[in-house]
C-alpha positions in Angstrom: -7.3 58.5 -1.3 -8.5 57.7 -5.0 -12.1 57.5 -5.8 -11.3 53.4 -6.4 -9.6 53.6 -3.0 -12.9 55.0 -1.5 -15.0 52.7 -3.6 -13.6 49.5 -2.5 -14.0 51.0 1.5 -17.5 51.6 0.3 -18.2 48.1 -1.2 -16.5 46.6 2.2 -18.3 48.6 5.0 -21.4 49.9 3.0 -22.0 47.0 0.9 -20.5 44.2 2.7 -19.7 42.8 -0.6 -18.1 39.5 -0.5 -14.3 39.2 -1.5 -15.1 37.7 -5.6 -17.4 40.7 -5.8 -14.9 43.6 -4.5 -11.8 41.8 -6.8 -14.2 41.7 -9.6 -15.3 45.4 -9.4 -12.1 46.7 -8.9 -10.5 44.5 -11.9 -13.4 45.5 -14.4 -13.1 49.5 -13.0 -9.4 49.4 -13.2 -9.9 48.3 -16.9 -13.1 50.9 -17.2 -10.2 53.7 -16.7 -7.1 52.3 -18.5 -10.1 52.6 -21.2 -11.0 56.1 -20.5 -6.9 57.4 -20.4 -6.8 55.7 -23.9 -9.6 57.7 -25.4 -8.5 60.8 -24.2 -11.0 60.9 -21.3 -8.4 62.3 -18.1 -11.5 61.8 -15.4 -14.2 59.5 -14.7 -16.4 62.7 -14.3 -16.3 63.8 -17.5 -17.6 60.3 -18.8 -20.8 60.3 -20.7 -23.6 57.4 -21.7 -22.1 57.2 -24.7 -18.6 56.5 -23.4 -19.9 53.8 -21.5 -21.7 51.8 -24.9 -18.3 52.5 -26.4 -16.2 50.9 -23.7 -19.2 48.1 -23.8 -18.4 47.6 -27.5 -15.0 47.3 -27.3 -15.6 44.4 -24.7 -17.9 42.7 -27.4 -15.2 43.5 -30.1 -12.5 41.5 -28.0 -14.4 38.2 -27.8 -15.6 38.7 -24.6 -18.4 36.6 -23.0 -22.1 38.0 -22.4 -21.8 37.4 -18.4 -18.0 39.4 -18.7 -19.8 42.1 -19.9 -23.1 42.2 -17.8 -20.6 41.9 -15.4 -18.5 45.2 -16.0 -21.7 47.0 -16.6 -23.0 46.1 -13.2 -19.5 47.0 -12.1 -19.3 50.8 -13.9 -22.7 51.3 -12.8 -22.0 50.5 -9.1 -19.0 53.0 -9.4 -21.1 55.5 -10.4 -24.0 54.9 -8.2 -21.0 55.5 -5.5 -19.8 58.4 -7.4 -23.2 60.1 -7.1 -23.6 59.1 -3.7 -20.4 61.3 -3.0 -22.0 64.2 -4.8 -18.5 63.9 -7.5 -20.7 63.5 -10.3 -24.6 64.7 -10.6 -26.0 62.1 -13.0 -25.2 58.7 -13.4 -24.1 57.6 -16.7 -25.2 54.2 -16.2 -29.0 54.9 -16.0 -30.0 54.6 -19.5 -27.2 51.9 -20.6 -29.4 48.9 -21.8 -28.1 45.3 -21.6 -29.2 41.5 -21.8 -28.7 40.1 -18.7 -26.5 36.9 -19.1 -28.6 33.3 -18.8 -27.2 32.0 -15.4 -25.1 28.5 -15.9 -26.9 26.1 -13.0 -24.2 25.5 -10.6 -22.1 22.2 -10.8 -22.0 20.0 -7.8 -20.9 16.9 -6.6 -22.8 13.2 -6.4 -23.0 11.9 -3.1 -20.5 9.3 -4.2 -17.8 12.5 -5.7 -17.7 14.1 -2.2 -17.0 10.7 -0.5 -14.2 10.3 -2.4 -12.8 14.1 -2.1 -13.2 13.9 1.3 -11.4 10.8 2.1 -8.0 12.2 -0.3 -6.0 14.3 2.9 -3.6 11.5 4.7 -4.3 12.2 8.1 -1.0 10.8 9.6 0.2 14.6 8.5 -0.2 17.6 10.2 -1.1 18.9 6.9 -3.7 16.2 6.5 -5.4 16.3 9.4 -6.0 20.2 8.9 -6.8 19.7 5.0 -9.4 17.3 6.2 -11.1 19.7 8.9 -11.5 22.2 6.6 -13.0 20.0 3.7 -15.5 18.4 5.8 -16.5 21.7 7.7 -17.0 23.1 3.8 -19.4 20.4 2.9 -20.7 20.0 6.5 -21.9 24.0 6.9 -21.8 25.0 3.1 -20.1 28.1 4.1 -17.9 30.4 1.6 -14.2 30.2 1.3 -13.7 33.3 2.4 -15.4 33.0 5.5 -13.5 29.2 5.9 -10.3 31.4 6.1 -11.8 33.8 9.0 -13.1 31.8 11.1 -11.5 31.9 14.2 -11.2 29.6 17.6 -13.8 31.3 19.6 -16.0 30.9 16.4 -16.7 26.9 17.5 -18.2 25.5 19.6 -17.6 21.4 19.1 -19.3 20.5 22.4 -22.7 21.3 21.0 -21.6 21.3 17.3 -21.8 24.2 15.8 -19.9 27.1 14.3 -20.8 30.8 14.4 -20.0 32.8 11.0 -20.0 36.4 10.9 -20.5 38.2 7.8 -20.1 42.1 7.8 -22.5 42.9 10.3 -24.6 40.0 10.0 -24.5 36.8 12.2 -25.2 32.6 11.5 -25.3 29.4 13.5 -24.9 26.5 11.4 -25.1 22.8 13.2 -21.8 20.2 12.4 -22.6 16.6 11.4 -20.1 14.1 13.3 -17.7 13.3 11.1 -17.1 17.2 10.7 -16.8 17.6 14.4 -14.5 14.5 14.6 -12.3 15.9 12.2 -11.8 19.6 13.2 -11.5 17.7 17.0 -8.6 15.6 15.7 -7.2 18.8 13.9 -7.4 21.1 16.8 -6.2 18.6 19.6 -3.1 16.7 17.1 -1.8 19.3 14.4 -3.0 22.8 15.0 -0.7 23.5 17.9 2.0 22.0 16.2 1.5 24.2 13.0 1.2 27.9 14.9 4.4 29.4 15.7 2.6 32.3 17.7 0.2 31.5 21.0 -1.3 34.5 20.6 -2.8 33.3 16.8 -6.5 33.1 16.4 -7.0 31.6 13.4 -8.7 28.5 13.4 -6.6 26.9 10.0 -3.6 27.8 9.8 -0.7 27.3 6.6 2.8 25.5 7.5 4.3 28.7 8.2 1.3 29.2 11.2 -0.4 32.0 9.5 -3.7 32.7 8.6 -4.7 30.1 5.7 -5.2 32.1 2.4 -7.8 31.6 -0.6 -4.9 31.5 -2.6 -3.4 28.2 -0.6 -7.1 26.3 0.1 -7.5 26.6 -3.7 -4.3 25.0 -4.5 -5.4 22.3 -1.9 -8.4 21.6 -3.4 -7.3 21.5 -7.0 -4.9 18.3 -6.1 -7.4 16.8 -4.0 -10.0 17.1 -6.8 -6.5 15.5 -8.9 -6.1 12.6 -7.0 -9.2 11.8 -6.6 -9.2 11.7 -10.1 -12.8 13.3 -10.5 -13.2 14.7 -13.7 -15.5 18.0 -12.7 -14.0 21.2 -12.3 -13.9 21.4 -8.1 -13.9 25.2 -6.9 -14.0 25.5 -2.9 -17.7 26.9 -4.0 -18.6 23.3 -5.5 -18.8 22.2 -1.5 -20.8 25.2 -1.0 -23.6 24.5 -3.7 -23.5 20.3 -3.6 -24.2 21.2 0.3 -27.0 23.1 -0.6 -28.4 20.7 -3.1 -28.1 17.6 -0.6 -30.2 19.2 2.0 -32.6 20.3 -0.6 -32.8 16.9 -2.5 -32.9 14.9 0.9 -36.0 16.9 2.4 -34.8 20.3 3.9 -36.6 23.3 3.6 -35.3 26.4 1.0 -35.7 28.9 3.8 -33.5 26.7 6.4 -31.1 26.5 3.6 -31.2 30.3 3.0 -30.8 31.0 6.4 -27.3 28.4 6.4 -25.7 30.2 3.3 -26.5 33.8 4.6 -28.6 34.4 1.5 -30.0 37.5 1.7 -32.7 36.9 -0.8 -34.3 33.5 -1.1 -34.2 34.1 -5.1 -30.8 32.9 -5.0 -31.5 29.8 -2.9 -34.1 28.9 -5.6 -31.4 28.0 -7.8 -31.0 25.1 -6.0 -34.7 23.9 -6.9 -34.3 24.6 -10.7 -30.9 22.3 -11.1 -32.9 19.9 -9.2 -35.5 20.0 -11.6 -33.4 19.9 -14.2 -31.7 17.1 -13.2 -34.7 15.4 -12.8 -36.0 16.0 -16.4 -32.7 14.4 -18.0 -32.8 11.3 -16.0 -36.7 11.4 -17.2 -35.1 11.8 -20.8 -32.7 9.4 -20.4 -34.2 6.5 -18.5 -37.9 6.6 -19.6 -38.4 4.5 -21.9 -41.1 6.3 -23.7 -39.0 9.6 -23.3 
């Protein structure tokens, strides 16, 4: 097995690094060592600081963003930190790299008003509609990622009490179900699910048309023409649920630790987030209504 083999086993059962993070690292180390073979470097163990600012600079050279290349630092130096960990290298040549860390953009999210409309695009007199619609509201309704959308199983909900268990690695979360999100995965689960699964056996809660497993790949084709006919002009990623979700609850009373605790936040730094947009928000209506502003 390669050392990037062993690394992405490590980011999945050490780490539990979500799926974005594990592609990411993978890409930006994949590139790290095409790098390396073009500078004459054959192994990652003979790689020095000094190879690393290099391979940094060539990043800059090519245009690339700040946050690309914080992010392919963070990434080398996590291979390394692994790499060190294994006892294949003795020091990492990460440690005295030094970098700016990229300003982070404030999330984008959706008015009350935007995920009405989103919401109400699947034509629920289709198999394909009801399911589209289940897994839309149940986005908005627990703020959970895409990725763990697309694993949740049958056994995972419970609609008589309203609520659906996400697991996480190791790690474990209730998160409550308004109505209208318990309506629709009902209606889904008793009128098109057993009509989409060709297998009884499958335990996959959404499934595609061929009765498989629904893919990342195929909710974010699903969301990009939703966000299209709705005709709403933001750029809608199946993460824009997740964060308008979180800003909802925050703007409409709710605590920053209950939210934490929904999202599976580890640290409540990046729930806080939530609280600056807010505030930022706040300060250009100020600006732009006030009229002594």
């Amino acid at each position: 097995m390669s050392y990037l083999d062993q690394f992405e086993q490590y980011l999945i059962d050490e780490k539990h690094a979500s799926e974005n993070t594990i592609s990411s690292y993978l890409r930006d180390i994949r590139h790290f060592t095409e790098y390396l073979t073009a500078s004459g470097i054959k192994s990652v163990e003979r790689v020095k600081t000094q190879d690393i600012s290099n391979f940094l600079k060539e990043l800059q050279g090519m245009g690339k963003s700040q946050a690309t290349v914080t992010r392919n630092i963070a990434s080398v130096r996590s291979f390394y930190q692994f790499l060190a960990l294994k006892g294949v290298v003795r020091t990492n040549p990460t440690a005295n790299i030094k970098y700016t860390k990229a300003v982070k953009k404030l999330p984008q999210i959706l008015t009350g008003s935007e995920v009405e409309l989103l919401l109400s695009q699947p034509d629920c007199s289709t198999l394909k509609g009801y399911r589209d619609k289940a897994m839309l509201e149940l986005l908005y309704a627990t703020g959970i990622r895409v990725s763990e959308l697309i694993q949740l199983n049958l056994n995972h909900i419970n609609l008589d009490l309203g609520f659906i268990r996400c697991t996480t690695g190791t790690k474990e979360r209730m998160i409550p179900l308004y109505p209208a999100a318990i309506k629709a995965v009902s209606d889904y689960c008793r009128l098109a699910r057993k009509m989409l699964v060709t297998s009884k056996s499958e335990k996959a809660l959404f499934v595609n048309l061929n009765g498989e497993r629904m893919t990342r790949q195929g909710f974010w084709k699903l969301i990009k023409n939703y966000q299209e006919s709705a005709n709403i002009r933001k750029e809608i990623t199946p993460h824009t649920l997740r964060h308008s979700f979180a800003a909802h609850l925050l703007e409409n009373g709710a605590d920053l630790r209950s939210i934490q605790e929904m999202l599976g936040h580890a640290d409540i730094s990046s729930t806080q987030i939530y609280s600056q947009m807010i505030q930022e928000n706040m300060k250009k209506t100020y600006q732009k209504f006030h009229p002594r502003a």
